[in-house]
Each structure stands twice: as C-alpha cells, then as structure tokens.
Backbone of each chain as nested JSON, in Angstrom:
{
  "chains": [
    {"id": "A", "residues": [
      {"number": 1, "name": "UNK", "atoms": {"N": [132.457, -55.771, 121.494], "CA": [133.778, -55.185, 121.261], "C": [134.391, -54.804, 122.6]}},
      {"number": 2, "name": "UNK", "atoms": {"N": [135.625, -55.402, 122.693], "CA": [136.313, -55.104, 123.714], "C": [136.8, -53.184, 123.703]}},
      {"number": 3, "name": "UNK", "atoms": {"N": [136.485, -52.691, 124.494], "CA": [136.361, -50.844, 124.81], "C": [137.417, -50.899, 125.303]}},
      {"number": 4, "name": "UNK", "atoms": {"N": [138.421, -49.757, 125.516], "CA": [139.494, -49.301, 126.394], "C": [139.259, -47.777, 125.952]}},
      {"number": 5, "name": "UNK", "atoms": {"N": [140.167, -47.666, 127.065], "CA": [140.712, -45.713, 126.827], "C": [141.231, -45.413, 125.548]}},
      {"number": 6, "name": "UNK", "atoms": {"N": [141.328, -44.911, 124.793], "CA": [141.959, -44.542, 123.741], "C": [142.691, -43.423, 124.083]}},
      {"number": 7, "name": "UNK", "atoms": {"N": [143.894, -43.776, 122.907], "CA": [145.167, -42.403, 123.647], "C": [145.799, -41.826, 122.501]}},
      {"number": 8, "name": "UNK", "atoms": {"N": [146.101, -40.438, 122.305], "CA": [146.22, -39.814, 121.028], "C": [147.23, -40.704, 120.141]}},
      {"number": 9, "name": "UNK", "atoms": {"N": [148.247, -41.306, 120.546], "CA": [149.383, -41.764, 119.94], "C": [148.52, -43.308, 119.325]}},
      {"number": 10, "name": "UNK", "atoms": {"N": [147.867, -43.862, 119.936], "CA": [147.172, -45.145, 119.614], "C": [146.117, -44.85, 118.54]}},
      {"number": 11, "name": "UNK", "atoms": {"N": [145.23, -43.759, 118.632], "CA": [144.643, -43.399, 117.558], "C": [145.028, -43.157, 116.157]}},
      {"number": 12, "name": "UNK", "atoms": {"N": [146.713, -41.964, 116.124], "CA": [147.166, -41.675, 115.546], "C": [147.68, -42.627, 114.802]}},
      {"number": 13, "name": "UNK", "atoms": {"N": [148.532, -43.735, 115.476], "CA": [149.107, -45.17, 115.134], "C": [148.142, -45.778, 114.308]}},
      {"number": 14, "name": "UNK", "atoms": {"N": [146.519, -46.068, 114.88], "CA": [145.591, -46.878, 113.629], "C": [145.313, -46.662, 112.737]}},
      {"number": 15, "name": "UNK", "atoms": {"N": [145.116, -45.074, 112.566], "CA": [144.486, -44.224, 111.453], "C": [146.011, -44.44, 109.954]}},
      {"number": 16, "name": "UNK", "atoms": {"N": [146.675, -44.709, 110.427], "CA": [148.51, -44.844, 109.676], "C": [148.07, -46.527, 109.744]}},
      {"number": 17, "name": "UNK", "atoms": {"N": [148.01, -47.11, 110.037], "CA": [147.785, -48.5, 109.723], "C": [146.378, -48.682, 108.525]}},
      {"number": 18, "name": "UNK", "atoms": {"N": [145.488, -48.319, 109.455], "CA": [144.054, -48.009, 108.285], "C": [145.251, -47.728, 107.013]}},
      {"number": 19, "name": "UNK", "atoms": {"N": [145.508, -46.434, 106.628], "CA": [145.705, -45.944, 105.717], "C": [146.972, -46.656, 104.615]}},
      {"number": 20, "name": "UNK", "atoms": {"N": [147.349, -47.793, 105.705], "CA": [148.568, -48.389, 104.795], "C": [147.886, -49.364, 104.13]}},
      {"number": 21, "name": "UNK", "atoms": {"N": [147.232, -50.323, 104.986], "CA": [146.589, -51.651, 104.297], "C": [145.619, -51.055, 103.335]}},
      {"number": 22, "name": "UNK", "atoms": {"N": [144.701, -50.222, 103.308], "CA": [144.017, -50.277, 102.409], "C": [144.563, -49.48, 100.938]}},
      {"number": 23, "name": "UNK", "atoms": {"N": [145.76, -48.46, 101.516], "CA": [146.631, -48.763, 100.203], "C": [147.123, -49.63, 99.014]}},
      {"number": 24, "name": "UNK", "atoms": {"N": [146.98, -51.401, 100.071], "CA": [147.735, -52.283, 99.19], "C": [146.297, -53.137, 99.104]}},
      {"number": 25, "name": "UNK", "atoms": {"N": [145.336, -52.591, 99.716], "CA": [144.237, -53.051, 98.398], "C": [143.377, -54.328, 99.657]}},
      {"number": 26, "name": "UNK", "atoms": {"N": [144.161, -54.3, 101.098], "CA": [144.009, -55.649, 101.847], "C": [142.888, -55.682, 102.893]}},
      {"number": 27, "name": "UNK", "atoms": {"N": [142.116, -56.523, 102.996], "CA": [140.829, -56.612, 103.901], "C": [141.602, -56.311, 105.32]}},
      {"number": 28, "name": "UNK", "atoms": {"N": [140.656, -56.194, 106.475], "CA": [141.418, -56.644, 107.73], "C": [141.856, -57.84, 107.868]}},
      {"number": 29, "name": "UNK", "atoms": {"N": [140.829, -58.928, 107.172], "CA": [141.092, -60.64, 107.427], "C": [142.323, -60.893, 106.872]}},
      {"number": 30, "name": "UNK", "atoms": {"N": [142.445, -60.381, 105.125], "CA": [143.717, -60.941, 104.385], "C": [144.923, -59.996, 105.246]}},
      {"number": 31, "name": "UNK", "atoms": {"N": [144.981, -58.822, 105.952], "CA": [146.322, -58.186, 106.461], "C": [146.533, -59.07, 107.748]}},
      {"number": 32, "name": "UNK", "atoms": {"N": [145.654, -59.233, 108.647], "CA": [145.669, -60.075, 110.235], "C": [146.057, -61.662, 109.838]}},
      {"number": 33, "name": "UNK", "atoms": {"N": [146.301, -61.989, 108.536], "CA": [146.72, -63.16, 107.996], "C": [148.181, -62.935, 107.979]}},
      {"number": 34, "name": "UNK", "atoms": {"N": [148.586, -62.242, 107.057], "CA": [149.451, -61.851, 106.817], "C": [150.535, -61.531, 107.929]}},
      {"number": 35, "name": "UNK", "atoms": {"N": [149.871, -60.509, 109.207], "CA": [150.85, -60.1, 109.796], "C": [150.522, -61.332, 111.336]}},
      {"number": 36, "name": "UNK", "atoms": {"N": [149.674, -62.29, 110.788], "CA": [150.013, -63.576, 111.854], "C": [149.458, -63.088, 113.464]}},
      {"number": 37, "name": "UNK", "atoms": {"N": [148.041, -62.181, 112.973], "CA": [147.379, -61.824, 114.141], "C": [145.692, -61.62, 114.015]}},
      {"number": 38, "name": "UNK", "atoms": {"N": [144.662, -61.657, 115.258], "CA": [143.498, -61.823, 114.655], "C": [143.078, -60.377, 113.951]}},
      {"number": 39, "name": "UNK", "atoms": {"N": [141.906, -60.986, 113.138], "CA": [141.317, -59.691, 112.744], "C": [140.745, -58.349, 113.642]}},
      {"number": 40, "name": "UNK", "atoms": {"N": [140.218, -59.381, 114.591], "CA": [139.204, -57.799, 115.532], "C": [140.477, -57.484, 116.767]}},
      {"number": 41, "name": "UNK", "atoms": {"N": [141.75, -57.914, 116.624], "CA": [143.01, -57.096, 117.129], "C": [142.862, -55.932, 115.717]}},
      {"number": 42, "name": "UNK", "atoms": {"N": [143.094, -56.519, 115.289], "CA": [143.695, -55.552, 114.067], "C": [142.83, -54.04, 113.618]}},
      {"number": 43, "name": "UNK", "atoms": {"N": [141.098, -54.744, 113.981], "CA": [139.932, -53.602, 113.978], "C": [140.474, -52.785, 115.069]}},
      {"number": 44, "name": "UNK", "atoms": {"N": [140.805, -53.628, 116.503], "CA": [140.986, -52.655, 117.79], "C": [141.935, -51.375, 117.764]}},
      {"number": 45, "name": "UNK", "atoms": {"N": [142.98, -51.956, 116.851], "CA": [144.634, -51.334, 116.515], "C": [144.182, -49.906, 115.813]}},
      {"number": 46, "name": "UNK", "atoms": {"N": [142.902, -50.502, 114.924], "CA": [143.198, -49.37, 113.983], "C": [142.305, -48.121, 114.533]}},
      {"number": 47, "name": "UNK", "atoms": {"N": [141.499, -48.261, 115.01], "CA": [140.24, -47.866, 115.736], "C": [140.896, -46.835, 117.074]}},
      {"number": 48, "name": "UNK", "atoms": {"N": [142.55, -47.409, 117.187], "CA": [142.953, -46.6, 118.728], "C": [142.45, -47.349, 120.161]}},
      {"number": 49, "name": "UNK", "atoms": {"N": [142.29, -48.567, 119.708], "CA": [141.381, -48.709, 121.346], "C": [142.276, -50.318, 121.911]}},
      {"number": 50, "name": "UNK", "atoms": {"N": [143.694, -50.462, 120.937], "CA": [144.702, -51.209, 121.713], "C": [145.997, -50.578, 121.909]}},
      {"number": 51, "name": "UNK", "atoms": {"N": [146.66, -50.478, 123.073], "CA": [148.286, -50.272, 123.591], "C": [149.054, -51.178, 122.784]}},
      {"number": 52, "name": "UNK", "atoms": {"N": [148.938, -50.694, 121.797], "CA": [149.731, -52.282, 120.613], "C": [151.734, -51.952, 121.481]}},
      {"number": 53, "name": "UNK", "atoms": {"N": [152.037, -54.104, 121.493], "CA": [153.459, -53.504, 121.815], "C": [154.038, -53.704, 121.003]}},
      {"number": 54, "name": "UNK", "atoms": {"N": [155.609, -53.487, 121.188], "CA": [156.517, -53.229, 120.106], "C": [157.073, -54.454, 119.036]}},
      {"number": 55, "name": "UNK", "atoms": {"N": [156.35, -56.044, 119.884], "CA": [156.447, -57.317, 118.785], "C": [155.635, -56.931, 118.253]}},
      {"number": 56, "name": "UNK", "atoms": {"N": [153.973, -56.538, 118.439], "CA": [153.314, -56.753, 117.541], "C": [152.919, -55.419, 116.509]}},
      {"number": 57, "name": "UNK", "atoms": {"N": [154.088, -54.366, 116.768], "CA": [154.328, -53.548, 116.019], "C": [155.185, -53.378, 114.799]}},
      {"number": 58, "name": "UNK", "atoms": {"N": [156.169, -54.463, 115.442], "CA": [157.037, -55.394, 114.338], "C": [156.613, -56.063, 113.566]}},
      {"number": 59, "name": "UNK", "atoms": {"N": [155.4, -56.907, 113.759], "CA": [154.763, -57.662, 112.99], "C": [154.332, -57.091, 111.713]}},
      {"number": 60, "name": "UNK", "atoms": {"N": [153.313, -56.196, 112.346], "CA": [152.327, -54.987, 111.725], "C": [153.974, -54.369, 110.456]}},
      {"number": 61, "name": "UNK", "atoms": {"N": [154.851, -54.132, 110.953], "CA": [155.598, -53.41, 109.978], "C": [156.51, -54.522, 108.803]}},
      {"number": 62, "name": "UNK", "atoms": {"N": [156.715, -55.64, 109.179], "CA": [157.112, -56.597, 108.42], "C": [155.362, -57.336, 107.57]}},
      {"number": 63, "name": "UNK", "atoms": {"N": [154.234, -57.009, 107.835], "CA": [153.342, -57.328, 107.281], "C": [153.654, -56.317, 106.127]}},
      {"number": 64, "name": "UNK", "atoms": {"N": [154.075, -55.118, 106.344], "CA": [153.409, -53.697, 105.403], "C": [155.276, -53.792, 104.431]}},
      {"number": 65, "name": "UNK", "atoms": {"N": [156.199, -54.619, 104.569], "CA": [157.194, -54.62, 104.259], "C": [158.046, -53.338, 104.474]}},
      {"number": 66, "name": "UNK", "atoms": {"N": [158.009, -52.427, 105.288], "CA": [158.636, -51.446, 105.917], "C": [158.808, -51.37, 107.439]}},
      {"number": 67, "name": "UNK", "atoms": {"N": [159.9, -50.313, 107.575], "CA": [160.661, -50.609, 109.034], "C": [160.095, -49.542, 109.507]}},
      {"number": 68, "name": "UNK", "atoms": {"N": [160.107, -50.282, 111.122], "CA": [159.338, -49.601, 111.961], "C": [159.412, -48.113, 112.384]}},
      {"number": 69, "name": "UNK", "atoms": {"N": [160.275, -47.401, 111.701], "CA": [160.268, -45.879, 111.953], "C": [159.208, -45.185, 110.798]}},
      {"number": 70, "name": "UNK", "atoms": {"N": [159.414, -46.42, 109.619], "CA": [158.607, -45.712, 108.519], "C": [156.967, -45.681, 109.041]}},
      {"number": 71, "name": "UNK", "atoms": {"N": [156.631, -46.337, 109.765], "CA": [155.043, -46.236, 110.634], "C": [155.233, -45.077, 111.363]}},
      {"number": 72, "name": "UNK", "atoms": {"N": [155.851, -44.323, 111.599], "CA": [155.758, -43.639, 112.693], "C": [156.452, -41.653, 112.299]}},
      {"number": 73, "name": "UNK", "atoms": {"N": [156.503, -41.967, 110.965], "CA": [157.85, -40.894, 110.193], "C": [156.665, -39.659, 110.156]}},
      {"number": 74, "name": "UNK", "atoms": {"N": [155.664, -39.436, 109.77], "CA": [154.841, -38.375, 109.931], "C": [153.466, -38.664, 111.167]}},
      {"number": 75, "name": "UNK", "atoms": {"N": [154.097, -39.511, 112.414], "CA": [152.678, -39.238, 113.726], "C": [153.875, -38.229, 114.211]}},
      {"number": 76, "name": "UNK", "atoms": {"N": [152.638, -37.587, 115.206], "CA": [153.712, -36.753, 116.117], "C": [152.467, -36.68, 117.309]}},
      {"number": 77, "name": "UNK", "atoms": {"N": [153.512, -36.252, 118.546], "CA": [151.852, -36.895, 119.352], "C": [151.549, -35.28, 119.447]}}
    ]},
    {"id": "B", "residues": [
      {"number": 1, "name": "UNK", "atoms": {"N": [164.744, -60.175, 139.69], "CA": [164.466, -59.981, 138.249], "C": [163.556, -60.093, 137.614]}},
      {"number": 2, "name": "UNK", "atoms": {"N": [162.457, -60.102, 137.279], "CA": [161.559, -60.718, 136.244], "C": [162.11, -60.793, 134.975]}},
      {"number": 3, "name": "UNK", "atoms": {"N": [162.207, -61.739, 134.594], "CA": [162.722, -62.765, 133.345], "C": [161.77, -62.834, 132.176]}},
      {"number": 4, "name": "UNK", "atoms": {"N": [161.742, -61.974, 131.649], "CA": [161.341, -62.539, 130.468], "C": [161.503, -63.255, 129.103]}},
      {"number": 5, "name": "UNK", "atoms": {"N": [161.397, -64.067, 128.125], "CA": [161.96, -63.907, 126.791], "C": [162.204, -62.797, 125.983]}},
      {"number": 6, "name": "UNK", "atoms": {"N": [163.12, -62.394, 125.223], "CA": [164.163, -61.562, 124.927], "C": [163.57, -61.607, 123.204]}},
      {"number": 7, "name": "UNK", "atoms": {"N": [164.038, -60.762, 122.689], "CA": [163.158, -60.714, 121.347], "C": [164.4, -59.439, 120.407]}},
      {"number": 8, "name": "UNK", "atoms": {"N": [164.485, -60.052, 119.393], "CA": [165.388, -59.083, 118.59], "C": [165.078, -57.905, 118.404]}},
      {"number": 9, "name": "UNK", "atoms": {"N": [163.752, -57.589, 118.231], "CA": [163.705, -55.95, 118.482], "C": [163.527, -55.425, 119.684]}},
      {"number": 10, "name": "UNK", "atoms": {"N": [163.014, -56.013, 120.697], "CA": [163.443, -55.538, 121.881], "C": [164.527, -55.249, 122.458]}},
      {"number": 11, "name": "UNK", "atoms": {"N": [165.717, -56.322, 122.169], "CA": [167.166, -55.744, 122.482], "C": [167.705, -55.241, 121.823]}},
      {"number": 12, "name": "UNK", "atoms": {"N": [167.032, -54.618, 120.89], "CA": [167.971, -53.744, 119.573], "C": [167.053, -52.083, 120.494]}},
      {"number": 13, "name": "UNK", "atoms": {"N": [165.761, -52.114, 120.67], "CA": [165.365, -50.944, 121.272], "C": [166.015, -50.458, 122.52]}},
      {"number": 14, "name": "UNK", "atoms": {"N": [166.336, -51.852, 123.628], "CA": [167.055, -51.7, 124.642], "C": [168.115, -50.794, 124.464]}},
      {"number": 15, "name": "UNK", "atoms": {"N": [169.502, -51.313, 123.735], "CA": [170.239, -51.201, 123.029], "C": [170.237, -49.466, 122.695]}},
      {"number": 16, "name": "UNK", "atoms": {"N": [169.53, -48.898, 122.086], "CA": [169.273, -47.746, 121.153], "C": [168.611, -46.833, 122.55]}},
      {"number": 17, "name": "UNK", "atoms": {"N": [167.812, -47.262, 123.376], "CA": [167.299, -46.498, 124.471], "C": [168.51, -46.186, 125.989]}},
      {"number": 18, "name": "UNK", "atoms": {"N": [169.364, -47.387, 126.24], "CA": [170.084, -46.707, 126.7], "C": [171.294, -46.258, 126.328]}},
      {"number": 19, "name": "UNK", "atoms": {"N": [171.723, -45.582, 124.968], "CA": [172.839, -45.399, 124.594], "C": [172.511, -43.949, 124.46]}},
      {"number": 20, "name": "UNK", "atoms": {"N": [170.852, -43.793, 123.862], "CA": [170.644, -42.126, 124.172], "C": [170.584, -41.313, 125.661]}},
      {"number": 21, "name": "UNK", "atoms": {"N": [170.002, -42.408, 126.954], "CA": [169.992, -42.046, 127.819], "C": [171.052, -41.658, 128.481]}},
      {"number": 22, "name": "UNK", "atoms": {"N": [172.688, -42.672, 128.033], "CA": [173.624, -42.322, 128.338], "C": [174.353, -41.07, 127.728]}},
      {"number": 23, "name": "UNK", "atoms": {"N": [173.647, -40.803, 126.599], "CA": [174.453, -39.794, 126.0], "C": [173.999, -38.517, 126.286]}},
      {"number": 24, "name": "UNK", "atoms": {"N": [172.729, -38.355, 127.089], "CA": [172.168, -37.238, 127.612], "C": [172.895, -37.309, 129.162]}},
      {"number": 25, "name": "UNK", "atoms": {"N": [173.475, -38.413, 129.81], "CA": [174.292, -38.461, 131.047], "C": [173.384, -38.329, 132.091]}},
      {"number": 26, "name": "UNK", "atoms": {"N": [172.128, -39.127, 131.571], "CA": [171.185, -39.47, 132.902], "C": [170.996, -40.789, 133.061]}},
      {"number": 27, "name": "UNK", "atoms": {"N": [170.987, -41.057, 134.734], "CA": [170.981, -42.425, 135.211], "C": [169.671, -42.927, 134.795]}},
      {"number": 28, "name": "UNK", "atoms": {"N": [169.873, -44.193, 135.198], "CA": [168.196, -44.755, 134.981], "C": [167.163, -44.106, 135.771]}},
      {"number": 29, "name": "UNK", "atoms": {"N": [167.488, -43.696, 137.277], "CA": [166.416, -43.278, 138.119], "C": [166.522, -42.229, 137.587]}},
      {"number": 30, "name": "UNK", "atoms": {"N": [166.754, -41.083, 136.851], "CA": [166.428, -39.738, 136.594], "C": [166.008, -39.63, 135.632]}},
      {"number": 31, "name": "UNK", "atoms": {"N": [166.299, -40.707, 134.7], "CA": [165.58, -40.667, 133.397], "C": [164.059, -41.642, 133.757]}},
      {"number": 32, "name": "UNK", "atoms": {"N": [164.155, -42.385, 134.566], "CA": [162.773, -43.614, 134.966], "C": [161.685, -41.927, 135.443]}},
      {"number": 33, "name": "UNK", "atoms": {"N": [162.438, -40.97, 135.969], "CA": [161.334, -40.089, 136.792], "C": [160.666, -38.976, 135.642]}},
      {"number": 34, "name": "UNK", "atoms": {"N": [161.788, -38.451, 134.835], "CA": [161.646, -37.82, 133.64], "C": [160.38, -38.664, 132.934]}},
      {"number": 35, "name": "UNK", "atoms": {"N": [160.33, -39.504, 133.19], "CA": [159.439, -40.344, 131.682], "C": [158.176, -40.681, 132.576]}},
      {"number": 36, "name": "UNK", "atoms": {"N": [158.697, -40.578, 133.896], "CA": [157.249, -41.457, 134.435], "C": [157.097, -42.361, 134.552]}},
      {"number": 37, "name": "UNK", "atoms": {"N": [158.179, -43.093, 134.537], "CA": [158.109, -44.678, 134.569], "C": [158.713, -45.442, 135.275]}},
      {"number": 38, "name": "UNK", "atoms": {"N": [158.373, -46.604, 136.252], "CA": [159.98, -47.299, 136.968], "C": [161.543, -47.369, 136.668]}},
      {"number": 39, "name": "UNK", "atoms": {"N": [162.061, -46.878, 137.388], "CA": [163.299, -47.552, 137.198], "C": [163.811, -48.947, 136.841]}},
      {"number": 40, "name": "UNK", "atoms": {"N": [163.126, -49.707, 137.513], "CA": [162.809, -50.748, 137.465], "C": [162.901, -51.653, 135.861]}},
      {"number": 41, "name": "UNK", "atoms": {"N": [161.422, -50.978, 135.642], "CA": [160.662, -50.944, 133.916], "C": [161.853, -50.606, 132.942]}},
      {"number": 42, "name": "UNK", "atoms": {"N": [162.247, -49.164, 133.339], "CA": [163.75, -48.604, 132.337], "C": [164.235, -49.595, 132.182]}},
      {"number": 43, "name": "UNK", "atoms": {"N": [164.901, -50.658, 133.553], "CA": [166.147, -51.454, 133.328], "C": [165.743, -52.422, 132.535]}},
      {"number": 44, "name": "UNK", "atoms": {"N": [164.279, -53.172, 132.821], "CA": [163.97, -54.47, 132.191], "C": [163.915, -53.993, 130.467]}},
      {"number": 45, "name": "UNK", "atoms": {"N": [163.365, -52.679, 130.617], "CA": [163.35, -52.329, 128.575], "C": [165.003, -51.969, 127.901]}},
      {"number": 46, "name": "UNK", "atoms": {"N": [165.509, -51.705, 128.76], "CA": [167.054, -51.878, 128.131], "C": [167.904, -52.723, 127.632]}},
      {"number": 47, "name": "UNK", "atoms": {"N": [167.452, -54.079, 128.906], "CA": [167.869, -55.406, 128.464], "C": [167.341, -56.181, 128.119]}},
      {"number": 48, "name": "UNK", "atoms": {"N": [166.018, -55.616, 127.428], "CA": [165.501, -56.402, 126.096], "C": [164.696, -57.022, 126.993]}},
      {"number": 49, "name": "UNK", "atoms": {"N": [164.382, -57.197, 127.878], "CA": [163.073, -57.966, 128.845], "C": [161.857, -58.009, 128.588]}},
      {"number": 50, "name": "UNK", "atoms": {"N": [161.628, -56.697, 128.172], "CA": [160.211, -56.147, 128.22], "C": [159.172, -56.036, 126.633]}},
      {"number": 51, "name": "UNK", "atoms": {"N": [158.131, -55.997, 127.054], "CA": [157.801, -56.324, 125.169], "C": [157.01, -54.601, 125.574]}},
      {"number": 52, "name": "UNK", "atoms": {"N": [157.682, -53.622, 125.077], "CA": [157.445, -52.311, 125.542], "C": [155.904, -52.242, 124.698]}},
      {"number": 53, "name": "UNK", "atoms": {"N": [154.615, -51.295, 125.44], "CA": [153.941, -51.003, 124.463], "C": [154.028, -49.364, 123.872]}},
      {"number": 54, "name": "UNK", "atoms": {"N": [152.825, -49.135, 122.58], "CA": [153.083, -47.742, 122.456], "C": [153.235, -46.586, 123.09]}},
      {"number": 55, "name": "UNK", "atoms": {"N": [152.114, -46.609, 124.05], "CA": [151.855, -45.526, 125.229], "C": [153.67, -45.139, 126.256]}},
      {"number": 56, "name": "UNK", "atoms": {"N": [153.911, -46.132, 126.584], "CA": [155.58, -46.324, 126.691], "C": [156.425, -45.897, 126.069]}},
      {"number": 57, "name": "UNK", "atoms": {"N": [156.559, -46.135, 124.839], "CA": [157.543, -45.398, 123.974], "C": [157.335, -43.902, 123.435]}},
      {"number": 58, "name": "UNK", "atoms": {"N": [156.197, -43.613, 123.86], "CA": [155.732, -41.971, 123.609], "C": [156.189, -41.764, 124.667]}},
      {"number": 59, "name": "UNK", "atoms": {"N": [155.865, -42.052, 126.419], "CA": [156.705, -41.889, 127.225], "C": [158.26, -41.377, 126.896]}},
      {"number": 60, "name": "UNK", "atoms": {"N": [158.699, -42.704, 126.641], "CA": [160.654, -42.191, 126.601], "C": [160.902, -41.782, 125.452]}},
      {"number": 61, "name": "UNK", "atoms": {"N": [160.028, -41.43, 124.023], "CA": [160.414, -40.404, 123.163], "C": [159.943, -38.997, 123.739]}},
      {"number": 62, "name": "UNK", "atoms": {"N": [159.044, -38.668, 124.399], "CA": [159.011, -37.174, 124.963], "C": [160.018, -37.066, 125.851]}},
      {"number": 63, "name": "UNK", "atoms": {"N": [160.634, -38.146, 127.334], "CA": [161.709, -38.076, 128.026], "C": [162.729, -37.368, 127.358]}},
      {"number": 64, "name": "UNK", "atoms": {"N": [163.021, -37.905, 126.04], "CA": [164.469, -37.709, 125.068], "C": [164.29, -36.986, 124.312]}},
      {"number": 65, "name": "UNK", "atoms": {"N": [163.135, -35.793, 124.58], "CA": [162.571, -34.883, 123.451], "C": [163.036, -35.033, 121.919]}},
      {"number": 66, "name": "UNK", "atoms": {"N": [162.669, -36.577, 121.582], "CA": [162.785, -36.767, 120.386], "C": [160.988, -37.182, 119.942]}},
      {"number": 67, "name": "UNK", "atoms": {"N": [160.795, -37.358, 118.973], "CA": [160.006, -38.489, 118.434], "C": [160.153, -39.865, 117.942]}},
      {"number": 68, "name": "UNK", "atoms": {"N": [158.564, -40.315, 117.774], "CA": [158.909, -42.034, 118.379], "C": [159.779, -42.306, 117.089]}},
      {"number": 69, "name": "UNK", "atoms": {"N": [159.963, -41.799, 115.535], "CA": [160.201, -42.502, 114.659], "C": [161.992, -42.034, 114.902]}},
      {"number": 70, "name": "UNK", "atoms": {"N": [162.286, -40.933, 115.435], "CA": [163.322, -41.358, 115.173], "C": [164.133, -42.037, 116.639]}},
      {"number": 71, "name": "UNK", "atoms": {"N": [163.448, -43.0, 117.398], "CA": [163.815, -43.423, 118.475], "C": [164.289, -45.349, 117.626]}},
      {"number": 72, "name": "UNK", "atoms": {"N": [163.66, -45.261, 116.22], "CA": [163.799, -46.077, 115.528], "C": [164.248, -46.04, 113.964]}},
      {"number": 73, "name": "UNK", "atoms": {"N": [164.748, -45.204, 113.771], "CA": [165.834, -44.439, 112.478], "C": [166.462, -45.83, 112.317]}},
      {"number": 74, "name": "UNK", "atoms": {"N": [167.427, -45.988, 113.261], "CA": [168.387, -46.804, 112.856], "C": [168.27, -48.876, 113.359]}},
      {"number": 75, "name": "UNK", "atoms": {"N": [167.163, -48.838, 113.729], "CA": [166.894, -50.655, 114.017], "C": [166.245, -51.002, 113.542]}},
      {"number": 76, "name": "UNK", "atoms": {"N": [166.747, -51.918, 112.737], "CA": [166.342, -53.078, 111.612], "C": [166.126, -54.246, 112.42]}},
      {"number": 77, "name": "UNK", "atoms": {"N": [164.955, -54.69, 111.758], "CA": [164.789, -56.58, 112.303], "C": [165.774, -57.408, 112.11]}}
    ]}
  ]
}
C-alpha cells in the first residue's frame, strides 16, 4: 500500500465517502467502476491517505449522483 | 505560463474563487500570502489551469473564512 501523510480534511473527506457508498449498498470495485477510477485509489481516498483533486472529486460526486458541496455540507476541518 | 487543460469544474471554481477574492478587495499576492500559497498557483486556479487538490481548497476556504462546501453552494457540472 502506497503510505502518505494523512491530513484532517482528507481523512474527514474518506470517512463521508466510506459512508456514502456503502449507503447505496456498493463494493469499492462496483463504486471505482462507476466513478471510472481504480479500486485501491478509492481504498486510499477513503482511508485519508490521498490529496484527492477537484476532477476526481467531481467524479466521486457524479458517481454518488450529488453535487459537490453536498460531500462536503457537514466536514468542517 | 504553464498551460494546462482546462476542465469545467475547474473554471467554474476559478470563476467562484476569484469573484470572492475580489469581493473581499484582495489582490492575488495578498490573498496567495493569506492562504499560503503562490501567487502564481492563485492565478493558474482562477483560470481554470489547475486541477486544484483537497489540501488546497481547505487552504483558500480558511483564506475566505468560509468552508469548503460553501466555496461550492453554487457550481454545478
């Protein structure tokens, strides 16, 4: 597994991703399908341990069919 | 310049980032120092250059003592 720094806002960001996909019931494989990215990005994302940018935050929010403020409406850093 | 490809939510963030910066009536270099970040960087994320990551946009949402979601209230894909 690729390691990095982890940073409160990146943590905060995965744990809100975790918590969306498995809302709609979706593996990592079937969501990283979906939002047209690999799976062990998607482990890294959720985990806090990628600087995700703002395409592939777009992605992530057109995967979950909501706009990108709605990811972000209850983090606060 | 560094040139990059241009991306619809990037120039919609551009767009939305310096219209608050202007409306607080700080230049790029005072707002680039406020945030911690190049001037430089400011200009290329304004005009949609840059594929900003998260750690960044916590940057210029604390700059604009807002938060990140509502730095994205109003941009749609």
């Amino acid at each position: 597994m690729k390691r990095q720094n982890t940073n409160p806002i990146s943590v905060a960001f995965g744990n809100k991703i975790r918590d969306l996909r498995k809302s709609r019931g979706l593996s990592q494989e079937a969501f990283a399908g979906i939002a047209e990215l690999d799976r062990s990005y998607i482990g890294g994302v959720e985990r806090g341990n990628r600087n995700i940018s703002l395409i592939n935050i777009q992605k992530i929010a057109t995967a979950l069919n909501l706009e990108i403020f709605e990811l972000f409406k209850d983090i606060h850093e």
